[in-house]
C-alpha positions, -999 to 999 in steps of 0.1 A, spaced: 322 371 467 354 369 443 380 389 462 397 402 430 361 421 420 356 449 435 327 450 458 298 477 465 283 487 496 255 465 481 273 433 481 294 441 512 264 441 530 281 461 559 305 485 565 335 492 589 326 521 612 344 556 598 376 564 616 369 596 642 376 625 624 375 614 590 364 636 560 353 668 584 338 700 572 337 728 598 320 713 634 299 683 611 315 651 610 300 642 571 317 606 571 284 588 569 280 603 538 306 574 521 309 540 531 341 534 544 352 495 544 384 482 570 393 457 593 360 460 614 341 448 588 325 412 596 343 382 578 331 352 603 304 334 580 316 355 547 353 344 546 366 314 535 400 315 547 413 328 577 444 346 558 421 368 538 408 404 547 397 439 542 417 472 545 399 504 540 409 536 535 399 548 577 420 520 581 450 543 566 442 574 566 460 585 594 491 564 591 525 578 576 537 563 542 566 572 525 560 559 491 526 547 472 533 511 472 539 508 512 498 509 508 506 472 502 519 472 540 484 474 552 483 435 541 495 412 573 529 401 573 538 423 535 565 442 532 575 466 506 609 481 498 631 498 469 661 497 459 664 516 422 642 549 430 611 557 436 596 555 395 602 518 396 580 492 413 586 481 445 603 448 458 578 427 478 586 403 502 555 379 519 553 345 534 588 338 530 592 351 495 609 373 480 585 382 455 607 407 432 584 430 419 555 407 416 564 374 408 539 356 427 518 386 446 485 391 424 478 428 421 443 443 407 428 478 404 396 480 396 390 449 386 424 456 360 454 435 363 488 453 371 513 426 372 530 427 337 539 391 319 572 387 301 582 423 314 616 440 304 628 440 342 606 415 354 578 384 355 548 396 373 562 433 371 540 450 393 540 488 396 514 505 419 532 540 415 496 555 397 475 548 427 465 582 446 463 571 475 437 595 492 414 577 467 417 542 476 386 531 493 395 494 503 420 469 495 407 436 496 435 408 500 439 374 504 468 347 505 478 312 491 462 296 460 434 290 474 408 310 456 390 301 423 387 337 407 425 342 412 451 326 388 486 342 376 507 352 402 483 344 433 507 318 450 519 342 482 486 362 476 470 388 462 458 424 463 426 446 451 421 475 447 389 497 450 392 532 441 361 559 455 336 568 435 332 600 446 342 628 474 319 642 505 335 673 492 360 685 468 398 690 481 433 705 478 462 701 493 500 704 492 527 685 509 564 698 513 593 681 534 625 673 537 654 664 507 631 687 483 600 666 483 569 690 471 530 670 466 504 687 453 468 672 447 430 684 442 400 663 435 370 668 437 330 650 426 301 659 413 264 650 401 264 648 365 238 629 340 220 605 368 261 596 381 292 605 402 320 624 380 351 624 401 383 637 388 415 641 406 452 653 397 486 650 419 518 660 406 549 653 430 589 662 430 616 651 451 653 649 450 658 621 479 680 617 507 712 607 479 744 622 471 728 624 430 697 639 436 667 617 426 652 643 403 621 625 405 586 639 385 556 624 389 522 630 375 488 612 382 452 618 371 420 599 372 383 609 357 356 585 371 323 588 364 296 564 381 261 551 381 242 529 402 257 500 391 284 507 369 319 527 363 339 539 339 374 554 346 401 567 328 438 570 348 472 588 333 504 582 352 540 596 343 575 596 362 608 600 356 639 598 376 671 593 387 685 560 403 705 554 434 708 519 432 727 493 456 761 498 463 789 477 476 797 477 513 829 478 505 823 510 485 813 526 519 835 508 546 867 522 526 859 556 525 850 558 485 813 569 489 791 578 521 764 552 521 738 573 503 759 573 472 761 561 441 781 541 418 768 550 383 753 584 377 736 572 346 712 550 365 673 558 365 642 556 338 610 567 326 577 548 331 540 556 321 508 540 323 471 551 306 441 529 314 403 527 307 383 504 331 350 495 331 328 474 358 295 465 364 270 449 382 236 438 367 223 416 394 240 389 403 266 388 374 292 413 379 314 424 345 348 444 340 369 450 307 400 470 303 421 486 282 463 495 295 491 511 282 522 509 297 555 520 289 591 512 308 629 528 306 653 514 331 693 519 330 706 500 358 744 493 364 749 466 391 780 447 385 803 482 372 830 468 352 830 425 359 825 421 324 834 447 303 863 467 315 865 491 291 826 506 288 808 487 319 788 466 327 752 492 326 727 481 304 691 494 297 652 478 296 628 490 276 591 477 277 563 490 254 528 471 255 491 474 253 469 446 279 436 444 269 412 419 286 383 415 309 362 392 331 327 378 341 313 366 370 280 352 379 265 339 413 237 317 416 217 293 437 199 302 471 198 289 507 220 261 517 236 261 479 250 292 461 272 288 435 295 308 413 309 308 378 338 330 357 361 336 333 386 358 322 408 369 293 438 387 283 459 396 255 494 413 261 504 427 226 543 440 237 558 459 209 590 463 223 609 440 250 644 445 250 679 448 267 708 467 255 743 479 262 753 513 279 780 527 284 779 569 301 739 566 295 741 557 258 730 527 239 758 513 227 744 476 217 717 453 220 715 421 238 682 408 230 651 429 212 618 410 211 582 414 200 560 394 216 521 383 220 506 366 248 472 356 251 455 339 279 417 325 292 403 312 324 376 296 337 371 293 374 335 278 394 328 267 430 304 259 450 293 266 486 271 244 505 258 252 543 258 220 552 243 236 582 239 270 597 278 270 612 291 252 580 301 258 551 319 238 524 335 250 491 347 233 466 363 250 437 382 244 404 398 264 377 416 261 343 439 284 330 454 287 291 484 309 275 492 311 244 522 332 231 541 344 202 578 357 204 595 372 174 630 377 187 659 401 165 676 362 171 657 340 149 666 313 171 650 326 197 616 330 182 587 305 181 549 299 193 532 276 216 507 271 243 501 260 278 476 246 302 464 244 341 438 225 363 440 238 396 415 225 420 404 243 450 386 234 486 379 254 517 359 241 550 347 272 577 327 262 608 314 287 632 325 272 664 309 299 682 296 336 680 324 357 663 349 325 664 354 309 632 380 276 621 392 273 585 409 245 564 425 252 532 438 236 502 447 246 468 468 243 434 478 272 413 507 285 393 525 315 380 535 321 342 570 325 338 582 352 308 572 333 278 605 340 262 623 315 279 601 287 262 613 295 227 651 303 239 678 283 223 705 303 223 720 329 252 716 366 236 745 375 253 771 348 250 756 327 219 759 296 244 733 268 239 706 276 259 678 249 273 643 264 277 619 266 305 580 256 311 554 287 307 537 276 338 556 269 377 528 251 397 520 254 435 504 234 464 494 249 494 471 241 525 456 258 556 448 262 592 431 292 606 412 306 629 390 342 636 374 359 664 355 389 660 338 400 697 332 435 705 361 454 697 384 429 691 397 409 660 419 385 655 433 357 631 455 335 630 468 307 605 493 280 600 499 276 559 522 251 540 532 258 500 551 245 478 562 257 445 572 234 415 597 255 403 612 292 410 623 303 375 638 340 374 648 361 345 678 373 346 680 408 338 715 417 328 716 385 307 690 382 287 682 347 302 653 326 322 671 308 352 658 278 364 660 273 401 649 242 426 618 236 436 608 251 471 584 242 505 575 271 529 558 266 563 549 293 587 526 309 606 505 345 609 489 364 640 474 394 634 452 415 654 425 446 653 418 463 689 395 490 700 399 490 737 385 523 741 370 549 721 392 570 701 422 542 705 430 513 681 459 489 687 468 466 656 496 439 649 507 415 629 534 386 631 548 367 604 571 335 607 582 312 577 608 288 573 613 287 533 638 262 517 652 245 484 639 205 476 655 182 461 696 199 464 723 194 483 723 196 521 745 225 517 725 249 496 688 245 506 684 282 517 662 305 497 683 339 493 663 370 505 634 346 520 628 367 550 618 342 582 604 371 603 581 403 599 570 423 626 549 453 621 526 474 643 506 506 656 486 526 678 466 550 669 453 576 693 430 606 695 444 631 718 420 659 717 385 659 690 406 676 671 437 660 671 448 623 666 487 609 671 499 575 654 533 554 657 543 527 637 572 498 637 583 477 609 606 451 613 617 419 593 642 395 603 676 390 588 675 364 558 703 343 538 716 364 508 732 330 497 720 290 496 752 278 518 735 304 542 772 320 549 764 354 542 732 371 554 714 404 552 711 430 581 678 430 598 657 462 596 637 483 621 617 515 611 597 533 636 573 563 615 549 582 633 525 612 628 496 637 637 466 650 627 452 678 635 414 685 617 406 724 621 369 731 603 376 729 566 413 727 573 432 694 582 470 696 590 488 661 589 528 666 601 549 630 593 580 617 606 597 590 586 623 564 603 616 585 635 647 570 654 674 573 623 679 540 613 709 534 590 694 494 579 697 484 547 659 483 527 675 460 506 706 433 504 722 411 478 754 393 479 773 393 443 804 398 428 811 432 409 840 452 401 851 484 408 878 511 392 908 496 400 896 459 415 910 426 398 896 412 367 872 385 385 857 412 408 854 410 443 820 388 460 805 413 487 772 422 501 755 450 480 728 472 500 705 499 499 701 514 529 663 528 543 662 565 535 668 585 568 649 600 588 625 629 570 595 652 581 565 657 556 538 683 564 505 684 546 479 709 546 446 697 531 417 723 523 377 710 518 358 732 502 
């Protein structure tokens, strides 16, 4: 199956057992009425790698999350942070990268794309703040570019999506906690023509744990509406707020602000998202299209008054665009030979991609304003052969095209062009045993870089000459790794290599693609699923990598931000029928903030834990956040910036964003 297609019960084949207590009405436990998909569903003879997996939604359910994109956690060895308020897509950090927001994580919903190309604050910009997440069913993942169906972006790995297609029963319920935070949601199915119409709307406000409150507004809705074999949905998403971004350490250590202030009180945006999705499955062929509009407003001030004195240093990034695309995939072939074919295509059509001057929260200037087109295609096949009963080979390949048009306000700056990728693929699993699987892994792949960066010759922001980048970084990876799934146990673990051609970065407050070295990671991943005993699961993951530069000098081969070590955890408990207790740790390592390695980040520890209490129609969740009070940074950079007062120059200094502290959320939920 092609991880980035979402599957049905059908082509699943099985499904995880549903966690105790899940989806009760009254006495009558009514979870068999919806398949629920997580970690105990079978991958030895259906996986290909041993890095790849299944989340479902019993496998969250009853776990505490603070924001929609730490769903992304639930992937081994992933973590997800913030650092510019909670409107704004999440920083993700896996396998020794830190992916920005997206750079080389693939994200999908639905079979739709959500990483953004040639974004205003980012390449790979990937937002997941319209998911609801009492609607996810699954999240299928996988890592390294190993996979035929995936292409841009799925170097460290990728993510899909599944939302349900319709509720045992319809449902409100309303969250409040602390620092002002109010949720409200209901959503509810129905039969309707021969299908499943589901519908669901959540609206949420929050001022945060910061000296400027947040003022954060968020609104989701999704219609859904489902037949045997296809979907059709329709999602709406809209949020605004205010930033707290990273502040200087100094800042804090002198007295000037506590460490949940601020620096700027004009930071913060606005972002929206519609989308229309369709997928189906007609046999063996399985088709999606969809249609997204997304829209972007981002002040940010990080460097205060370094370059300009007199108004500051803030500036602001607007992205408007439609994404329009779709894909096809057909299997084929019986017995010892099955084989698979696809393609996919997409057109970006941004109408506005711009920086510009700010000074107080106006727009004083513009650094660069662009309109730009980018088109792409790709077609991927493999095949698998059962050589015999315990193995299997695959052999993949794909071939990937952009195209692109940028019409820059700097005619310079403008021009077309095109780009190309072959990226072959190969996987080998032997079933050594009964639930005990090996794995071997290679692949090629790439991620685009923002497209305006190959027609640059000239720096918006300085008028400098300005040498231009390639559309397309290329990677190389291999794999080791094994899986055993007996009784109640399951297991993996994996040794991966990967190197990456090229990590080019756009500079936001310039205007500007950066080239950087070319890198090699190497590491390793454990993770673990236990049942020991009814009513008790125990899972884990570990994460080591060892991420440097090639081909610099000895003294600035470190990777800034490239965490070494993740750490995350749980148990989950029932304590009564009723009742069920979790607690959760999260941990990564400190990492170098700078090549020469001299300055480093702060490591961070979060400890969250919850209960759940499930009362007839009733079901009372209560949430603690950083249960302990941590006072880590989420988040830390070492530049220079200037404050009131500070020497032209500016002064070089770690910059953080520390977790938020610790918070209670209480939810009472309502099935009707």
């Amino acid at each position: 199956m092609f991880p980035a297609q979402a599957a049905h019960a059908g082509d699943a084949g099985q499904a995880a057992p549903a966690s105790e207590g899940e989806n009760r009405t009254g006495d009558q436990d009514v979870s068999r009425d919806i398949v629920v998909y997580g970690r105990g569903l079978q991958q030895v003879g259906t996986a290909t790698s041993g890095s790849q997996g299944v989340v479902g939604y019993a496998d969250f359910e009853n776990r505490p999350i603070a924001r929609v994109g730490e769903l992304a956690e639930n992937v081994p060895g992933l973590i997800a942070t913030q650092h510019s308020g909670e409107g704004k897509a999440n920083q993700y950090f896996l396998r020794g990268f830190n992916l920005d927001h997206g750079t080389d994580l693939a994200g999908f919903v639905d079979g739709a794309p959500v990483n953004m190309r040639t974004h205003g604050h980012g390449q790979g910009y990937l937002d997941l703040n319209f998911l609801i997440p009492e609607l996810v069913e699954r999240i299928d993942y996988t890592k390294g570019p190993y996979h035929a169906e995936l292409g841009d972006f799925a170097n460290a790995g990728s993510l899909a999506f599944t939302t349900k297609s319709r509720l045992a029963h319809p449902m409100a319920e309303v969250s409040g906690g602390s620092f002002g935070y109010v949720r409200g949601l209901v959503a509810g199915s129905g039969e309707l023509a021969g299908g499943t119409l589901l519908g669901a709307f959540e609206g949420t406000r929050a001022d945060g744990p910061w000296v400027l409150s947040e003022n954060l507004a968020k609104f989701n809705a999704l219609l859904k509406y489902s037949r045997a074999n296809w979907s059709l949905g329709l999602s709406a998403y809209a949020n605004h707020w205010r930033s707290t971004d990273q502040i200087p350490e100094r800042a804090v250590a002198s007295g000037q602000i506590p460490l949940n202030g601020y620096i700027d009180p004009n930071d913060g945006g606005r972002s929206g998202r519609i989308a229309l999705n369709f997928n189906g499955h007609f046999g063996r062929t399985t088709v999606a299209a969809y249609a997204i509009g997304s829209r972007l407003r981002l002040t940010s001030d990080f460097t205060y008054f370094l370059n300009d004195p007199v108004n500051g240093d803030a500036f602001r990034q607007v992205d408007r665009r439609g994404v329009f695309g779709g894909s096809v995939r057909h299997e084929g072939g019986e017995g010892a030979l099955v084989w698979r074919v696809g393609g996919d295509a997409r057109w970006d059509h941004i109408g506005q991609v711009g920086i510009f001057r700010v000074a107080n929260g106006v727009v004083t200037g513009t650094i660069r304003n662009d309109r730009v087109d980018e088109v792409s295609g790709g077609l991927c096949g493999e095949g698998e052969w059962h050589v015999t009963p315990a193995l299997r080979l695959v052999l993949g390949l794909r071939g990937d095209v952009i195209g692109y048009d940028v019409r820059s306000d700097l005619a310079a700056n403008s021009g077309k062009g095109s780009a190309g990728m072959v990226s072959p693929k190969a996987a080998l699993a032997w079933q050594v045993g009964k639930g005990v699987e090996l794995y071997a892994n290679y692949g090629e792949g790439f991620h685009s870089n923002d497209v305006r960066g190959a027609t640059i010759t000239v720096d918006p922001a300085s008028g400098a000459p300005q040498g231009r980048v390639g559309v397309m970084a290329k990677s190389r990876g291999a794999e080791l790794g094994a899986r055993i799934e007996r009784g109640r146990l399951t297991a993996s673990l994996v040794g991966f290599w990967l190197d990456l051609a090229s990590e080019l970065v756009f500079v936001g407050d310039e205007g500007v693609t950066e080239p950087n070295a070319a890198t090699r990671r190497f590491g390793t991943e454990l993770s673990l699923f236990w049942k020991p005993v009814d009513g008790l699961t125990i899972d884990g993951s570990l994460a080591y990598t060892h991420a440097r530069f090639r081909g610099v000098d000895a003294d600035a081969v470190f990777i800034p931000n490239a965490t070494p070590l993740v750490l995350a955890g749980g148990v989950s408990g029932r304590i009564t029928s009723r009742l069920t207790a979790t607690l959760r740790l999260r941990h990564f390592a400190s990492a170098p903030l700078t090549e020469d390695n001299l300055h480093r980040s702060s490591s961070t520890t979060l400890v969250n834990a919850g209960a759940y209490w499930d009362i007839g129609r009733w079901r009372i969740s209560a949430d603690m956040m950083n249960l302990f009070n941590a006072r880590d940074p989420d988040i830390s950079y070492w530049y220079a910036s200037r404050l009131p007062g500070e020497p032209a120059g500016g002064v070089e200094d770690r910059h953080i964003h520390p977790v938020e502290p610790r918070q209670v959320r209480a939810t009472l939920r309502y099935s009707l």
